[in-house]
FILUMGU-730085 format. One record per residue (C-alpha): x, z, y; residue in three letters; residue number from 1. Coordinates in steps of 0.001 Angstrom, whole numbers, padded with zeros to 6 digits, m for minus. Last residue first. Layout:
       u       w       v residuo num
       X       Z       Y     Ala NUM
...
END
This chain:
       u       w       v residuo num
  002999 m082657 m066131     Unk 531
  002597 m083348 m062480     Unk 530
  004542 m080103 m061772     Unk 529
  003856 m078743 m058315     Unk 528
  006708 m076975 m056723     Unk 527
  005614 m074635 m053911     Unk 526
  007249 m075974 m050576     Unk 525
  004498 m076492 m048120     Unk 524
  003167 m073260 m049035     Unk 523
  004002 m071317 m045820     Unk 522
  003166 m074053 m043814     Unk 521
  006637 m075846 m042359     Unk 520
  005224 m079684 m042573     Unk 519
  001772 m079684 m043417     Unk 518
  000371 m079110 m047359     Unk 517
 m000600 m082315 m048694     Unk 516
 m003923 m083913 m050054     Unk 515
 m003737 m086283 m053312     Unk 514
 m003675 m090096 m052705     Unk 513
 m005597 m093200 m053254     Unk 512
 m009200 m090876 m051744     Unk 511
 m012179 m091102 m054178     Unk 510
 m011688 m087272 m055901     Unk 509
 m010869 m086166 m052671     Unk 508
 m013847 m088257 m051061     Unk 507
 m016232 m086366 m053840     Unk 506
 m014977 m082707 m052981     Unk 505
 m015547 m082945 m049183     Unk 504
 m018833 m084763 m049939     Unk 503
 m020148 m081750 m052071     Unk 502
 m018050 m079377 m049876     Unk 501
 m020226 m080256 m047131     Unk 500
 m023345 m080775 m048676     Unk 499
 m022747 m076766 m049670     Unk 498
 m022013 m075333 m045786     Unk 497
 m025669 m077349 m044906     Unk 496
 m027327 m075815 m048233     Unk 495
 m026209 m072292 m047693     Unk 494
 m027494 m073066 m043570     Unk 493
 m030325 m073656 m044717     Unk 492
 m030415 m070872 m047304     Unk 491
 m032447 m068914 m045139     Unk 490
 m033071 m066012 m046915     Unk 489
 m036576 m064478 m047837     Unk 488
 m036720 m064380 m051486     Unk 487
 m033577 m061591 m050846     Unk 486
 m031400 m061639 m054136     Unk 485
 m029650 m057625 m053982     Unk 484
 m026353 m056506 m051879     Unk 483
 m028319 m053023 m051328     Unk 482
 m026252 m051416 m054638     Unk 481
 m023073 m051572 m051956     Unk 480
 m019998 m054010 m052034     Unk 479
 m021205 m055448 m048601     Unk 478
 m024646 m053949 m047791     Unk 477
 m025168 m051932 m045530     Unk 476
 m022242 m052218 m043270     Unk 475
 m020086 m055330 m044249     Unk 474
 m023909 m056539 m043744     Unk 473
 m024308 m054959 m040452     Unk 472
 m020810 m056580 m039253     Unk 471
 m022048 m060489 m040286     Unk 470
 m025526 m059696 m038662     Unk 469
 m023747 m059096 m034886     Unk 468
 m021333 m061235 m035707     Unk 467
 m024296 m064255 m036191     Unk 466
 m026358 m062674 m033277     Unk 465
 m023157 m063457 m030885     Unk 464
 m024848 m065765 m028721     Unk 463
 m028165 m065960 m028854     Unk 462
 m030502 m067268 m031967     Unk 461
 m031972 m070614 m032067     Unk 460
 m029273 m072527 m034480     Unk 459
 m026432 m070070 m035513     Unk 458
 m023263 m069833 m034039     Unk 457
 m020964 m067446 m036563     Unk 456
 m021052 m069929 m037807     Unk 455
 m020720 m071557 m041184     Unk 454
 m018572 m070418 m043394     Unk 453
 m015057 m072557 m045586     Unk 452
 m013153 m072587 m047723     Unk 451
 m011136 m075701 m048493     Unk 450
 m007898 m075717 m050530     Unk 449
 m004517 m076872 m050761     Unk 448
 m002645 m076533 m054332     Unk 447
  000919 m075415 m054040     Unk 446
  000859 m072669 m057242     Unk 445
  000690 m070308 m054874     Unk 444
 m002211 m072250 m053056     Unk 443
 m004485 m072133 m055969     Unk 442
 m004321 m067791 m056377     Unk 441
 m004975 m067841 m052745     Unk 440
 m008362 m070131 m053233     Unk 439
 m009539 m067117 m055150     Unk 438
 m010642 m064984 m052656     Unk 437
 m009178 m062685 m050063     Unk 436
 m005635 m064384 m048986     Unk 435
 m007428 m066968 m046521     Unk 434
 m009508 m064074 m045665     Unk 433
 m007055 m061984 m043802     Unk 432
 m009722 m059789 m042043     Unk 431
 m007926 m060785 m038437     Unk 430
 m008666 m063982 m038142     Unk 429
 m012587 m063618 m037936     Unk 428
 m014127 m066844 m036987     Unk 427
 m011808 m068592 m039539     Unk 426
 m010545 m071728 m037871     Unk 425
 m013135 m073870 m035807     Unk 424
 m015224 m076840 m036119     Unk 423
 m017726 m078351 m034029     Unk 422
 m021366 m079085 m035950     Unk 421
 m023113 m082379 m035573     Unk 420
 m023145 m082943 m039373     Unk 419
 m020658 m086157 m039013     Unk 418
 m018646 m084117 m036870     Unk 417
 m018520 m081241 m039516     Unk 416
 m017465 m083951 m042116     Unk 415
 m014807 m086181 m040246     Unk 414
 m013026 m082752 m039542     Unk 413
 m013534 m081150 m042936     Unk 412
 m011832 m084602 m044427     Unk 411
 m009013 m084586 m041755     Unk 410
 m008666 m080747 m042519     Unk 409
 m007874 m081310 m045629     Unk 408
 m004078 m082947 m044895     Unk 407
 m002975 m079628 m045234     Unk 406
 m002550 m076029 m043057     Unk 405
 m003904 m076256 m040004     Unk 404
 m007388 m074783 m040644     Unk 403
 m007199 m071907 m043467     Unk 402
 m010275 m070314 m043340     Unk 401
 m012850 m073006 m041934     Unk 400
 m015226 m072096 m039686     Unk 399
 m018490 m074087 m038661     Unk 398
 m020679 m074449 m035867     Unk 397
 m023820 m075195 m034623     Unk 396
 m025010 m073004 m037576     Unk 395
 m028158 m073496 m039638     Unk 394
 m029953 m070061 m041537     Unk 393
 m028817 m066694 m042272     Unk 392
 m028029 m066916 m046075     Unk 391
 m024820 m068488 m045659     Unk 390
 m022981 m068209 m049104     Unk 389
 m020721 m065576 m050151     Unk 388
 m017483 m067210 m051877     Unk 387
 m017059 m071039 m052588     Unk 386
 m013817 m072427 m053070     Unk 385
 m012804 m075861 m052953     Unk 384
 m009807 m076202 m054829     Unk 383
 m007514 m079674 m054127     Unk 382
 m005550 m082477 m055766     Unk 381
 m005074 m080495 m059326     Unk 380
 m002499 m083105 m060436     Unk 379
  000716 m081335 m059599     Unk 378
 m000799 m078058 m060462     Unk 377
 m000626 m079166 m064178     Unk 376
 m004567 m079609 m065494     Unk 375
 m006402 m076974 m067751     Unk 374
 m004263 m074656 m065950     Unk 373
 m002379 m071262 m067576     Unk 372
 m000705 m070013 m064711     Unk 371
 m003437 m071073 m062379     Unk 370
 m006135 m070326 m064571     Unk 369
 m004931 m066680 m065063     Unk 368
 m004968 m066073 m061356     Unk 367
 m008019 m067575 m061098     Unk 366
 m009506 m064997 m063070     Unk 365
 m007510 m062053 m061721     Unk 364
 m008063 m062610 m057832     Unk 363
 m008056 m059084 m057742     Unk 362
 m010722 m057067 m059135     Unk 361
 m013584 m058865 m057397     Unk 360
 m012137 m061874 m058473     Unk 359
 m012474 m060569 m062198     Unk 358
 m013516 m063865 m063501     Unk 357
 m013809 m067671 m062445     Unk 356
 m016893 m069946 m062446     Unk 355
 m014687 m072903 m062665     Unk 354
 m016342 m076839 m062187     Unk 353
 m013546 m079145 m062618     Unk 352
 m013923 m082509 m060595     Unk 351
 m011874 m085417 m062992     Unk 350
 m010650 m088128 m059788     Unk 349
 m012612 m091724 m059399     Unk 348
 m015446 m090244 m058778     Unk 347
 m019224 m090921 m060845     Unk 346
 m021818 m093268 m060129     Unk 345
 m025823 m092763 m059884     Unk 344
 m025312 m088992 m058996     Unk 343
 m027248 m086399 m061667     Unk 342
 m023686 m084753 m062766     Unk 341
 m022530 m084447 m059210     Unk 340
 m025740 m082417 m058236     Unk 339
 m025940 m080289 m061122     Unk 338
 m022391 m079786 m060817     Unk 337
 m022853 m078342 m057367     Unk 336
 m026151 m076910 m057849     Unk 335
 m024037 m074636 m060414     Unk 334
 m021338 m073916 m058349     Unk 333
 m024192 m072739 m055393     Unk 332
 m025108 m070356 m057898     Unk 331
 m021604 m069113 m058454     Unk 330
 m021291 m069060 m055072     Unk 329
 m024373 m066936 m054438     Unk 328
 m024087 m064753 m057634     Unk 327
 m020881 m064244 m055699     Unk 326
 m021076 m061941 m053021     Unk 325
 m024408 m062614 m051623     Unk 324
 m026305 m061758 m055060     Unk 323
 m023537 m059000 m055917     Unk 322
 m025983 m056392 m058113     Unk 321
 m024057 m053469 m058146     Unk 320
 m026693 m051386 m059743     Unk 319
 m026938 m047705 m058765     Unk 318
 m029826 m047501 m056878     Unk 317
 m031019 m043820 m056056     Unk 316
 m030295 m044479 m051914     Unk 315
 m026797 m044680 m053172     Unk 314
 m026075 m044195 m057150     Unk 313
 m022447 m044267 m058109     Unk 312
 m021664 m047241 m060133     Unk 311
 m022816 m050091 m062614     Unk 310
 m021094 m053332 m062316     Unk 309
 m018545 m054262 m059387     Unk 308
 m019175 m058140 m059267     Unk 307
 m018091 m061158 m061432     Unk 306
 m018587 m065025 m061350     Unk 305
 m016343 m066087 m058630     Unk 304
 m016669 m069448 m057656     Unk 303
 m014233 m072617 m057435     Unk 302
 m014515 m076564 m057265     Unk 301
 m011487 m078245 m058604     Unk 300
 m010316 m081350 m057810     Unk 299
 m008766 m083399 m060106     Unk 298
 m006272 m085578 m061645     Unk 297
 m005948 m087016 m065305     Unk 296
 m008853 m089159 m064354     Unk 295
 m006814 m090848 m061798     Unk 294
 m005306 m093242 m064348     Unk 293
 m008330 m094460 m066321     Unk 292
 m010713 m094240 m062861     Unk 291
 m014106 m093094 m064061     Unk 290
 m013572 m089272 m063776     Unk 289
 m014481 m086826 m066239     Unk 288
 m017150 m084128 m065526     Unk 287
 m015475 m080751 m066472     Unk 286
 m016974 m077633 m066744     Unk 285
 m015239 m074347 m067115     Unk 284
 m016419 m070543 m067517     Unk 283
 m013404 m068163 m066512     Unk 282
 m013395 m065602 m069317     Unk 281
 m013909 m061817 m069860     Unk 280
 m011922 m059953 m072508     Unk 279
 m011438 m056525 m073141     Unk 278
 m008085 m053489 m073774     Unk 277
 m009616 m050202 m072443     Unk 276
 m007682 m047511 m070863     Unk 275
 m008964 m043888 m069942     Unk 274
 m006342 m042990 m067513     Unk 273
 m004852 m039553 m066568     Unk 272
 m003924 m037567 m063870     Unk 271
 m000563 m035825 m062529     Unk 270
  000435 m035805 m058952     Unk 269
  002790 m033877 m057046     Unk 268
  003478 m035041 m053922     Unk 267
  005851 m034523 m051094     Unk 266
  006424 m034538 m047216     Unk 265
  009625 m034528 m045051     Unk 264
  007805 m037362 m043769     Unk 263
  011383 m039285 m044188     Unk 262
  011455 m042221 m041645     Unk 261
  011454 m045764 m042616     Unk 260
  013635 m047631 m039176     Unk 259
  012420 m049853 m036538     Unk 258
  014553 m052052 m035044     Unk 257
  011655 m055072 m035328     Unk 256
  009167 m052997 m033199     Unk 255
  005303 m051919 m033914     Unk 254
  006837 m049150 m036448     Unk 253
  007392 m047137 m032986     Unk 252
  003795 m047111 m031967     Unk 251
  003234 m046473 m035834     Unk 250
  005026 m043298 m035840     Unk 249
  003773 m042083 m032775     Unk 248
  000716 m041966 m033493     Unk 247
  001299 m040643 m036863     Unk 246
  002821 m037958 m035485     Unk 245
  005516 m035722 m037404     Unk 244
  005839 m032214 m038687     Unk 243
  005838 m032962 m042213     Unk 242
  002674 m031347 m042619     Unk 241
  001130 m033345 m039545     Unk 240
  002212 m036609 m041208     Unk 239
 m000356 m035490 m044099     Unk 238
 m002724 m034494 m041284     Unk 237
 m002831 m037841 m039592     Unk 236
 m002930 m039536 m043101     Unk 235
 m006304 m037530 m043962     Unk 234
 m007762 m038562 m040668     Unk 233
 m007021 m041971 m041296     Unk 232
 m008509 m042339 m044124     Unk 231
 m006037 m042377 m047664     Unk 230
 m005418 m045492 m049903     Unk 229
 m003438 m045110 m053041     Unk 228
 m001876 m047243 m055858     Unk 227
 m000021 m044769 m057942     Unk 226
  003052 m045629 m060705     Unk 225
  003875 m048539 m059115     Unk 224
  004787 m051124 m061355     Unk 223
  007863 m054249 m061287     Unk 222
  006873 m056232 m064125     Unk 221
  010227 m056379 m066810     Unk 220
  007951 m056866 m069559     Unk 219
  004266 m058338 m068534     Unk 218
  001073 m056271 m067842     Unk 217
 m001733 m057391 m069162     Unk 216
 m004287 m058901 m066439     Unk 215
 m005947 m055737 m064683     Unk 214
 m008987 m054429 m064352     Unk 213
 m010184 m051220 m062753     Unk 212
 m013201 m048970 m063813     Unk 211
 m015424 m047536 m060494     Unk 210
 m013492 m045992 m057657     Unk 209
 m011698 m048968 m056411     Unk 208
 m014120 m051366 m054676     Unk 207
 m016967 m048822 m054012     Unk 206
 m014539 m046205 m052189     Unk 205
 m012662 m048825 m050203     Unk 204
 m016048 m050391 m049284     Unk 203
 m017104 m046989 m048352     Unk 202
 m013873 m046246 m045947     Unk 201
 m015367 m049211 m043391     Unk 200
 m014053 m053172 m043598     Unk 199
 m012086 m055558 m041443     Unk 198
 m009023 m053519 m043024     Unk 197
 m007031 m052284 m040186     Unk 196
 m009906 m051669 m037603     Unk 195
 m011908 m049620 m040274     Unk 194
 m009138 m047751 m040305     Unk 193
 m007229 m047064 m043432     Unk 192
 m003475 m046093 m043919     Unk 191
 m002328 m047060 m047244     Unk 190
 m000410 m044556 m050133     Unk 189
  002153 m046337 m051948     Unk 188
  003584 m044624 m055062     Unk 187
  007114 m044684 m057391     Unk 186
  008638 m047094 m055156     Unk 185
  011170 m049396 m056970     Unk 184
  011966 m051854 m053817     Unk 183
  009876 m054208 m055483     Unk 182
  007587 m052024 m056232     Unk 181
  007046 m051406 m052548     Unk 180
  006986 m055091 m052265     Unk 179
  003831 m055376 m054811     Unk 178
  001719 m052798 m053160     Unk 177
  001784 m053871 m049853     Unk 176
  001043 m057919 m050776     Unk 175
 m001602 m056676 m052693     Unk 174
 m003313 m054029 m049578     Unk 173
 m002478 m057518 m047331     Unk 172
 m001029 m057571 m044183     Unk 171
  001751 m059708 m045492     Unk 170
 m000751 m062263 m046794     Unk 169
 m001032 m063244 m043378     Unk 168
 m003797 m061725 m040521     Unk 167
 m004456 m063907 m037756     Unk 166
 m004083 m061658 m034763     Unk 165
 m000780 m062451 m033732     Unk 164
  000742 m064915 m035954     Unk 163
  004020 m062990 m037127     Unk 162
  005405 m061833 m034002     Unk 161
  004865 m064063 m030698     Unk 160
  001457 m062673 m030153     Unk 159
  002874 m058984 m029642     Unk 158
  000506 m056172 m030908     Unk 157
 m000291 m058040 m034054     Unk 156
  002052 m056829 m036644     Unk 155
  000738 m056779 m040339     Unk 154
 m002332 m055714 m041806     Unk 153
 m002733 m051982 m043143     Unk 152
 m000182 m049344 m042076     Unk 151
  002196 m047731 m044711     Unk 150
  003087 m044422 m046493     Unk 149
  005531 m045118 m049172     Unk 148
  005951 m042306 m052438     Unk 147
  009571 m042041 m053300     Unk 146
  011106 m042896 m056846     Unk 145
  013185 m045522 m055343     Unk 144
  012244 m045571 m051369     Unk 143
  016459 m046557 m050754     Unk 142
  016912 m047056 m046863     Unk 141
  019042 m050461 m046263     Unk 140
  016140 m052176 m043931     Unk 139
  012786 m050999 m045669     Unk 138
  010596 m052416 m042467     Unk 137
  011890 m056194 m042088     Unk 136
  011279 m058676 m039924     Unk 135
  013384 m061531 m038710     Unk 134
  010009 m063548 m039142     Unk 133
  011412 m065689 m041434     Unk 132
  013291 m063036 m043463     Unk 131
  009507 m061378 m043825     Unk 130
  009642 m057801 m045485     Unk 129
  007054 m055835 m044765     Unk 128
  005602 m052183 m045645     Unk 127
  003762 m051698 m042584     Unk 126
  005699 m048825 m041068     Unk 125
  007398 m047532 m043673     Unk 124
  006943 m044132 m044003     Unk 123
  008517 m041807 m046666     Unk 122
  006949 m039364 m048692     Unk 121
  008561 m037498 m051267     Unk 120
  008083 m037615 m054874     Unk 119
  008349 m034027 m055869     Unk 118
  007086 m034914 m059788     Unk 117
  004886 m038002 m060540     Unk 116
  002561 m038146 m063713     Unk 115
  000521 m040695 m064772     Unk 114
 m001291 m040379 m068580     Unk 113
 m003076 m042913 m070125     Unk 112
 m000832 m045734 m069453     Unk 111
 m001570 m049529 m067850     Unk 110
  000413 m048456 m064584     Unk 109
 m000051 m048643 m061052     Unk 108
 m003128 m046387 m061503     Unk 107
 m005561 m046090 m058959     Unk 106
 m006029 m043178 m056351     Unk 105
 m008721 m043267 m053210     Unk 104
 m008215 m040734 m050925     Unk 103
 m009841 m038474 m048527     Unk 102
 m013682 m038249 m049107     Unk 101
 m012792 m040004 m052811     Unk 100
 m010595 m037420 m054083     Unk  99
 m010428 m034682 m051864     Unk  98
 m007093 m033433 m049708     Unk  97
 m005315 m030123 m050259     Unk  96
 m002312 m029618 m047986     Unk  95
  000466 m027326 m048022     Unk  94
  002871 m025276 m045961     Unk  93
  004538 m022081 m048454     Unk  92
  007524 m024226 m048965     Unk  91
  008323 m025297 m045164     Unk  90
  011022 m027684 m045262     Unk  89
  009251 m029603 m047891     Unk  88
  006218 m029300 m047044     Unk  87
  003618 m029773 m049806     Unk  86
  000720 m032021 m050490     Unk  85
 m001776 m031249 m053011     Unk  84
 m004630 m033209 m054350     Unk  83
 m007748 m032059 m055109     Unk  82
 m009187 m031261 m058522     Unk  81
 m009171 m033551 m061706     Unk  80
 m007789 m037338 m061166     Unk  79
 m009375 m039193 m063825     Unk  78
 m008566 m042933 m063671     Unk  77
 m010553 m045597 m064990     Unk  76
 m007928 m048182 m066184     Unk  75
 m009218 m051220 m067940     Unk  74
 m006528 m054336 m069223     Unk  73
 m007953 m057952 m069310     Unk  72
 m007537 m061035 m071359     Unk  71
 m009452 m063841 m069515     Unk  70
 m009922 m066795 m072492     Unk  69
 m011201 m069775 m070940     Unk  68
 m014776 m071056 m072127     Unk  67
 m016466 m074095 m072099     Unk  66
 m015503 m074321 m075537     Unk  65
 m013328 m077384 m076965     Unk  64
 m010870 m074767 m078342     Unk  63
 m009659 m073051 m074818     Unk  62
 m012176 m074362 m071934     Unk  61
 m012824 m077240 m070073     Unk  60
 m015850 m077896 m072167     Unk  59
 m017882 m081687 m070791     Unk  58
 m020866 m081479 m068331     Unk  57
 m024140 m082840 m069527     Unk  56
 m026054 m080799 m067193     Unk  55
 m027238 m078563 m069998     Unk  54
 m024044 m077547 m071470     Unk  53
 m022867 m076843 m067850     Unk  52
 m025948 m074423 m067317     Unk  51
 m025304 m072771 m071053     Unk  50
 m021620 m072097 m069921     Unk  49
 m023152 m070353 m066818     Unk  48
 m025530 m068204 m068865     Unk  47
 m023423 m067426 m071081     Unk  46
 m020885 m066151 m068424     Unk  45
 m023396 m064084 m067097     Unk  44
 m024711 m062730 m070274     Unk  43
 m021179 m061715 m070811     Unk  42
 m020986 m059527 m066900     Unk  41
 m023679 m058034 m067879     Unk  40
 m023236 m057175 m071518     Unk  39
 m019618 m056094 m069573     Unk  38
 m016358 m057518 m070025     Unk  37
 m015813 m057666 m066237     Unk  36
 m018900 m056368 m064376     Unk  35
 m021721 m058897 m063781     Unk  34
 m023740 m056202 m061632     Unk  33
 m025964 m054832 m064508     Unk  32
 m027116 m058533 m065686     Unk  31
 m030570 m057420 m066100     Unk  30
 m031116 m055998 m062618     Unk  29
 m031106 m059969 m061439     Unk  28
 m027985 m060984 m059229     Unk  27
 m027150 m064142 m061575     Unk  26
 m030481 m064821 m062216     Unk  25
 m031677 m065218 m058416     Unk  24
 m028771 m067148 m057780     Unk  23
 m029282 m069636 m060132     Unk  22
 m032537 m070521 m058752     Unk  21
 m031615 m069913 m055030     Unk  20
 m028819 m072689 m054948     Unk  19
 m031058 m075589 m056647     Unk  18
 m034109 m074136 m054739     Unk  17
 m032635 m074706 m051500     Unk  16
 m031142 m078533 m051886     Unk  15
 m028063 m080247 m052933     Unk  14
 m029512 m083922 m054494     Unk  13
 m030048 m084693 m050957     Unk  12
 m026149 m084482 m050481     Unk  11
 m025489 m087392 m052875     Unk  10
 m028044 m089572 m051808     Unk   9
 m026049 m089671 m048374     Unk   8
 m023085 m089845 m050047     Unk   7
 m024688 m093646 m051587     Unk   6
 m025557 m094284 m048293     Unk   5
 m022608 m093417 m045661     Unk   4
 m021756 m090117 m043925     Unk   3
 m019518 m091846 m040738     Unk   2
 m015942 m091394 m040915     Unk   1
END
């Protein structure tokens, strides 16, 4: 369908300066990286609430405020010394490794003291278990108490297992963590390569070794006790202890008959946590719609508000500032409303404007939305999520992270067309994104969602320039100090990927019925409550 008039006069409204503006603020020195319950990360959300004030938006928020109540828990953990591995066939064989050069340790627990006694190590291959896939990497072996060494991602060596290259939530550092609770693990330690996790060791480092947040624990939870990550080279050795491969390990964990195999490994550990109890909030706008009956619907539009704070100095900055990832969605949120709230006539549908928390800390904001939504998941007909703008310029194409899975891609289809740009799944399949940002948190409580980035095929550069610049930021930049507001972007292309989600969001909000899932996706069968 062809871009008519009055959408037309909606998508000039979207424009360079009315992404950059807010952008610019949000990433500025002053807000100290936006972490979670920081004078940062408050002035942040002040700022954002102050921006829907001023557009005329109405609260979504708890009380009549434009603000949602984010309880958080904060763990910094203080592991003193190395850590030690010991054999356990061979008493006097042990293995020191270094916090931070060798492993990354987080609490699995929201206590100030962690201590695990001659937990030993088994592997597990990649930690999965996926009845529809016939897969499953425990089998009958009992890991309770035990410390599980797995792979990152999930099965990809065979095309016909899993979905080949396209990383699921099952190759996911959560998804690792959670079933080895399940199965009453004491510990999970991850295998990194670069490879694995779509991202270098530093990112690991930056992400976790700072203050983490968490959303209160509940009673009955399943916990680890550790959440660990080690490098490669520090895994090879621990198998090495035990008197096994890890080559050869995960060449045999790449079969369904494989079996968790003792490491004949274990650990000690014993730190402690310094534990804070804070608040942040999800900030929420809501411009009502003018149909009487689907008004009580809506489509939400999405950004992460938060970032990683103040950390370890590198090249002698140590302020986390975030402008690509998200003072750029959240700025692009706020041109968003800006431009809905200035249109002539309003949709039929409520749009929700949510500048969620804590993403950066695990999808915690819009986790606590979606289990505490300001409309039931039945009536929520679609999140469009933004996360790290395009600030390379026009693409000839565009990829959208979770093609084939609802009735969306009809409207991203008609769209991209209409924008003389050919559309294509996620560019990069195998980083997982679908399960990265906060549209995850909407589809497990069976709302579809459109995310989507332009490229990686941008307008007068060569082929593969757009990778090429995609890699050196995950490089340089991605979850580093460097990640700062560059007056010299091309927001172009920010503005092209943003029209689209503009009209994408206002024929949802026209359309007589809400998006589906497609038959057999892995969401197709979430129960949505209309009430």
């Amino acid at each position: 369908m062809a871009i008519g008039a009055e959408e037309k006069a909606l998508a000039a409204r979207m424009t360079a300066e009315s992404i950059a503006g807010p952008t610019r603020f949000l990433s500025d020195d002053k807000l100290e990286g936006r972490a979670p319950g920081s004078r940062g990360g408050q002035l942040a959300v002040e700022y954002l609430a102050s921006e829907f004030r001023r557009l005329g938006l109405q609260p979504g928020g708890d009380g009549g405020t434009y603000f949602q109540r984010v309880p958080l828990v904060a763990l910094t953990p203080e592991v003193k010394g190395p850590v030690t591995f010991s054999s356990v066939t061979k008493k006097e064989n042990s293995l020191s490794l270094a916090s931070a050069n060798d492993l990354v340790i987080m609490s699995g627990v929201q206590e100030t003291r962690v201590r695990m006694a001659n937990a030993e190590l088994v592997f597990a291959g990649y930690g999965i278990v996926a009845p529809e896939y016939q897969w499953d990497d425990y089998k009958d072996v009992d890991v309770r108490g035990k410390v599980v060494v797995v792979m990152n991602n999930d099965p990809s060596s065979d095309p016909t297992l899993f979905e080949g290259k396209r990383r699921l939530w099952y190759g996911r550092w959560d998804y690792k963590y959670l079933q080895a609770a399940k199965k009453g693990a004491a510990g999970v330690i991850i295998v990194h390569t670069t490879e694995s996790a779509g991202y270098p060791w530093q990112v690991v480092v930056t992400s976790n070794a700072l203050e983490k947040f968490e959303l209160p624990a509940t009673k009955g939870e399943p916990r680890l006790l550790a959440k660990m990550w080690a490098t490669e080279d520090a895994s090879r050795r621990i198998a090495a202890l035990g008197g096994e491969n890890l080559d050869a390990l995960r060449q045999a964990a790449e079969r369904r008959d494989f079996r968790p195999r003792a490491l004949n490994v274990k650990l000690d550990l014993d730190f402690t946590n310094k534990r804070r109890d804070i608040e942040s909030a999800n900030v929420l706008g809501v411009l009502p719609g003018r149909d009487p009956e689907l008004s009580r619907e809506a489509v939400v539009y999405s950004a992460h508000h938060d970032h990683l704070g103040i950390g370890a100095p590198r090249n002698g900055d140590s302020i986390y500032n975030g402008a690509v990832d998200n003072a750029s969605g959240s700025g692009t949120l706020v041109a968003m409303a800006g431009a809905f709230a200035g249109a002539e006539s309003k949709p039929r549908r409520s749009i929700v404007f949510a500048a969620v928390a804590a993403e950066e800390q695990g999808l915690l904001g819009s986790q606590w939305y979606c289990e505490h939504p300001t409309f039931p998941a039945g009536r929520i007909a679609a999140d469009l999520n933004m996360d790290s703008m395009n600030i390379f310029g026009p693409t000839r194409d565009l990829g959208f992270v979770g093609l084939g899975k609802s009735s969306l891609d009809d409207v991203v289809t008609a769209l991209a067309t209409a924008q003389g740009r050919t559309l294509h799944g996620d560019a990069f399949p195998d980083r997982g994104s679908f399960y990265r940002s906060d549209q995850f948190s909407f589809a497990k409580i069976g709302v579809p969602s459109i995310y989507i980035k332009g490229g990686p095929e941008y307008v007068g550069r060569p082929p593969g320039w757009g990778k090429e610049q995609q890699e050196l930021f995950e490089r340089t930049r991605y979850h580093q100090p460097s990640d700062e507001f560059d007056p010299n972007w091309d927001l172009r292309g920010a503005v092209e990927d943003a029209q689209l989600l503009l009209l994408a969001g206002w024929r949802i909000a026209n359309a007589p019925e809400l998006p589906t899932w497609k038959k057999g996706d892995e969401f197709a069968n979430v129960p949505r409550p209309r009430q």
